[in-house]
N, C-alpha and C positions, 0 to 999 in steps of 0.2 A: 426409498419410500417404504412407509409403516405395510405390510400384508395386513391389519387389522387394526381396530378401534384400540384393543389391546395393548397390541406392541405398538402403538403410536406412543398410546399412553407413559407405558413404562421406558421409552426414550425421550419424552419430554418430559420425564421425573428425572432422568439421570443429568438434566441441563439445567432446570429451574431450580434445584435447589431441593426440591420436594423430597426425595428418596434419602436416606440417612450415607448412604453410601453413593451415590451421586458424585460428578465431576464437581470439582470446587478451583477458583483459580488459586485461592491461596495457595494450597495445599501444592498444585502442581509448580506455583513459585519455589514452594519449600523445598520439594524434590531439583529443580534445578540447581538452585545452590547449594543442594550438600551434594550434586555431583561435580557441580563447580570444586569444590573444597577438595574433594582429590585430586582433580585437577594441580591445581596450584602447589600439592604439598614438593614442598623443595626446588619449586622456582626464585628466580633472584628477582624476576619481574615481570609481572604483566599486562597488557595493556587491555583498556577496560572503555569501550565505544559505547555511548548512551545517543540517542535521537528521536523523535517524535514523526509516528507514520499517522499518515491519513489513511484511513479506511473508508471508499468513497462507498454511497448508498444513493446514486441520484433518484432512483425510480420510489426509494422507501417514504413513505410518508405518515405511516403509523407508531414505526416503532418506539420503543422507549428509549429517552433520555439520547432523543437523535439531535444532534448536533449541526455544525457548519464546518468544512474544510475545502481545501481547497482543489480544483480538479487540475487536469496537466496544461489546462490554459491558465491557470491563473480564477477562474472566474470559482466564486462562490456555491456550493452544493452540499446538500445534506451527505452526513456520513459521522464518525468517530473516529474517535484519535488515542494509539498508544504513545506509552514510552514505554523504550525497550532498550534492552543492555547486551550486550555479547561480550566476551572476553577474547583475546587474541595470545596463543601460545606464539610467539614468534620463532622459538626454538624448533619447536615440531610443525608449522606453519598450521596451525589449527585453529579453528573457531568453534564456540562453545556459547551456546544462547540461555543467558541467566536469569531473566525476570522478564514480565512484560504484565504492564497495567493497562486497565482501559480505561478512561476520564468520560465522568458524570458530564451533563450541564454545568452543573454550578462546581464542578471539580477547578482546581489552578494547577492544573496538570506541569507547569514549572517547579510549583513547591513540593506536590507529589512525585515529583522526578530526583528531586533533589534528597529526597527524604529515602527513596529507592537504592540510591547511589551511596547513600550514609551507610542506609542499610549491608548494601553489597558488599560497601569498602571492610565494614566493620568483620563483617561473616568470614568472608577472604583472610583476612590477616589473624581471626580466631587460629586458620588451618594456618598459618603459615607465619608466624610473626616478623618474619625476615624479609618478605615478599614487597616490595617497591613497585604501586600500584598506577599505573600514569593514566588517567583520564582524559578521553578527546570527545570533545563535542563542535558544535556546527553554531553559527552566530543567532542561531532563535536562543542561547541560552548565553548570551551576553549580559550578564547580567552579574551585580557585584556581589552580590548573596553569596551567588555560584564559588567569585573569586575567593570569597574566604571563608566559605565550607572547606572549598575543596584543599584551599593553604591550611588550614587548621587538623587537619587528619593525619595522622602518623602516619608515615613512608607514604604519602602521597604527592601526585605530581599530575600536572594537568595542560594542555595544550586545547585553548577555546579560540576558535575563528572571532572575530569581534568587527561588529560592522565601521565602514568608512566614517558615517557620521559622528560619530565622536570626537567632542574639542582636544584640540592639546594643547601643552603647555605656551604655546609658541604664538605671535599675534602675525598676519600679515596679508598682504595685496590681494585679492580676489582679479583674476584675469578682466574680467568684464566688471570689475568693480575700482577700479583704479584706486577711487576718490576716500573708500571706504574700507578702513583696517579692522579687520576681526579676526580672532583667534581660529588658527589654522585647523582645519580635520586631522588627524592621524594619517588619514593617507596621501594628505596632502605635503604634512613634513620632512624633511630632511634627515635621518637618526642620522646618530653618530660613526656609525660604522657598516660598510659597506663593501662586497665582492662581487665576483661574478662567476656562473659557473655554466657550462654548456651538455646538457643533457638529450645523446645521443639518441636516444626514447621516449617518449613520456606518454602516459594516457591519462587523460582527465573528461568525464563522462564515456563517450560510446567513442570518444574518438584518438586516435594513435598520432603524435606530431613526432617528427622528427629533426633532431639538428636544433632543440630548444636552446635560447638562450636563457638565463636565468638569471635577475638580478635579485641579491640579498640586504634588506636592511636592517639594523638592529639596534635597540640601547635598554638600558634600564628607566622604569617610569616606577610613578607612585602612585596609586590610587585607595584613595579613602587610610591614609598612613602604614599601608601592607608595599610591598616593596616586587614587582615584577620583570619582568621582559618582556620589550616588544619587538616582534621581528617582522618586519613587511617582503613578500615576495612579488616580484613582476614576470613576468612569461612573456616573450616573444616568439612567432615562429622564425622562420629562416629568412621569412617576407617582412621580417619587421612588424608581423600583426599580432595583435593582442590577444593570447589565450583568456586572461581575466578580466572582465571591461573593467574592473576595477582591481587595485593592489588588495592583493589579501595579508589581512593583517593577521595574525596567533601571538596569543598573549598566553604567557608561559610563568611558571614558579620555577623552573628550571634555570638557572642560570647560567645565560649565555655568553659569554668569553672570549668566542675561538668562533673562528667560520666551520669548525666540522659540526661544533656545536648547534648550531643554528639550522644546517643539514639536516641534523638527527632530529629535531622539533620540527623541521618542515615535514620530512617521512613520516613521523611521527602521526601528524596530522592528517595526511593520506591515507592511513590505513583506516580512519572514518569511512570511506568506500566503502571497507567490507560491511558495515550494517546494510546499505542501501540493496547490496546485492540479496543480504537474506530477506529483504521485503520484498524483492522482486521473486523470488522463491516460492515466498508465501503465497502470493497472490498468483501468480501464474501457474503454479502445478499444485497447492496444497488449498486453491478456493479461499483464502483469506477475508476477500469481500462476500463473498461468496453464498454464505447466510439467508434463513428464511426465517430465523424465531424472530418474535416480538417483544418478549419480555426483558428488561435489560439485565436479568443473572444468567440468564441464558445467552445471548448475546455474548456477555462477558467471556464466562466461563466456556463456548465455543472458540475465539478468539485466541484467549490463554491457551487451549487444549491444539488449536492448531499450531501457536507458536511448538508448544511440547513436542508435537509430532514432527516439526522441522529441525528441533535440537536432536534428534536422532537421526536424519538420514546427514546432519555434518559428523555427527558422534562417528557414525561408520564410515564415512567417505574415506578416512587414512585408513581402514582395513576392508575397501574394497579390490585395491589392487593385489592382494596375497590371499585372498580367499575364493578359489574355483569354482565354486557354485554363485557366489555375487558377478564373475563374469562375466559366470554364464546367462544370469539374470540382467544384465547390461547389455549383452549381447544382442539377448529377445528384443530391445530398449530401443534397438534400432545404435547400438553406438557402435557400431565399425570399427572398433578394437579401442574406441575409448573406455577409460572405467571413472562414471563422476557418477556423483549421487542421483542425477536429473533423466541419464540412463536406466540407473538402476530404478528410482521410479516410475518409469515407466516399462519399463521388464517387471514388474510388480503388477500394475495393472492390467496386463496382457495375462498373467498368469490369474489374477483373479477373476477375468470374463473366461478363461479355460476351466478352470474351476465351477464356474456357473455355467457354464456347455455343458459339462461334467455331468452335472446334478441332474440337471434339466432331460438330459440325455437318460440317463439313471431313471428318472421321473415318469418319463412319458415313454420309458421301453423302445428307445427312437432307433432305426435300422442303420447299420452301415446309408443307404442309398436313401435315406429318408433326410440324413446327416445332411449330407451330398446335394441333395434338392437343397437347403435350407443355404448351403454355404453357394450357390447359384447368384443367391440376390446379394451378399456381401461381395462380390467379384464386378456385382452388375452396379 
């Protein structure tokens, strides 16, 4: 909170836009991608996760350009919505968070995602011409745009979940429709070619099954005369019960061949995870929803500014285990000889209420035993 009329002021010039030198999201876009860019110089390839977070606001009812998204029931509630990009070093098992927009009202935050991803693909391959960029998105971007933007881009490759409903080529019986022949779903037909494979591991959301079974389907299709892959996956546990109530379909420009093939597109496809986990980041320790402005540049460029601050505690996560004083800051963090980033922010926090004891102490010429009395009621 503001000490003054003053510095309230002059921190809500630094948000709205007012002050010349002021937070701006573009700008801090810009900066991500050109650290993106050394990133990539002299990879052969890497992988590029785009998705759309809600950012929920139930209790908000003023602010600007407040929207509808959806809460973890499913039901309708005010809030705002990014799209957001990270990159995956597979090599160094790293992540790297590269743009992030926030959609107006009247925004088509599909188009503006899409136009984001032009952008990234394009920037990337400026640093790296060689760099073979694979795209994974989640079935809200089912969409054929998508399919051939994303086929039209040099060294580009793409793995898009795509929902059940979709007709295929193929007509036939509906179980409870005997009498009545109509063109099958995707996940309802047969491909061409098919394995099976058994995965001793697997996690999908919060939960660890063991002893999966895994069945693979695949062929080539055509849509709108560009030329694809479709690979469907089933899950079983050990009970015979369905990990996916439905087969998950990924549609691919990759072209699949070979059963390893189709492996590497299904993985592929999994490392979409890692976005969800940086939302959970955000909003959990970095305040994401978190917000009190009203104005929606301010809004924004909070948002953006919190995404920035989360692309540096993953920046440092590979050099918190070699550097003595980050674990010793981990430590403070409560992490019990762990070293992750979520540690180390909060051994951050713990040092900056010691810092503000500090001052305060400093301030008001506070006694050893005066200390003492005060740390009484934090025990109590």
């Amino acid at each position: 909170m503001s000490q003054n009329k003053a510095e309230f002021d002059r921190f809500k010039g630094l948000l709205d836009g007012t002050l010349l030198n002021g937070v701006q999201a573009q700008a801090i876009n810009q900066v991500l991608i050109e650290q993106a860019k050394s990133v990539v110089e002299g990879k052969q390839s890497m992988v590029l996760v785009h998705d759309i977070c809600d950012l929920r606001k139930p209790y908000s009812q003023s602010m600007q350009e407040l929207g509808k998204v959806r809460n973890l029931e499913g039901k309708w509630i005010n809030g705002y919505r990014s799209f957001d990009s990270v990159a995956i070093d597979a090599d160094k098992k790293q992540l790297h968070l590269l743009a992030c927009q926030v959609g107006k009202l009247d925004t088509d935050l599909n188009h503006a995602g899409l136009e984001q991803i032009v952008s990234l693909h394009k920037g990337l391959k400026e640093a790296n011409a060689d760099v073979v960029l694979c795209h994974v998105l989640d079935r809200w971007f089912d969409d054929v745009d998508y399919f051939q933007v994303l086929d039209s881009l040099p060294d580009s490759r793409f793995v898009i979940r795509i929902k059940n409903w979709r007709n295929s080529d193929v007509e036939g019986h509906f179980q409870q429709e005997e009498d009545e022949i109509r063109r099958l779903k995707w996940g309802q037909k047969t491909l061409q070619k098919s394995f099976t494979r058994v995965y001793e591991k697997f996690s999908w959301g919060e939960k660890v099954y063991h002893q999966v079974n895994a069945h693979f389907s695949y062929e080539p299709i055509v849509l709108k005369a560009n030329k694809y892959c479709l690979l469907k996956v089933e899950l079983t546990t050990r009970k015979g019960e369905k990990i996916f109530k439905q087969p998950m379909l990924l549609l691919s420009n990759y072209g699949i061949k070979a059963e390893e093939m189709a492996l590497w597109v299904f993985h592929r496809y999994l490392k979409r995870s890692k976005i969800e986990g940086v939302f959970k980041f955000l909003k959990e320790h970095l305040g994401w929803e978190d917000f009190q402005v009203r104005d929606f540049t301010s809004i924004e460029n909070v948002i953006v500014l919190a995404y920035f601050i989360g692309g540096y505690f993953y920046e440092i996560e590979s050099a918190l285990t070699h550097n003595p004083a980050m674990q010793q800051i981990c430590q403070l963090g409560y992490g019990k000889g762990k070293i992750t980033k979520l540690y180390f922010l909060r051994g951050l926090a713990k040092l900056a209420a010691w810092e503000e004891m500090q001052s305060l102490i400093d301030q008001k010429q506070l006694s050893t035993d005066q200390v003492k009395n005060l740390l009484k009621y934090y025990k109590t």
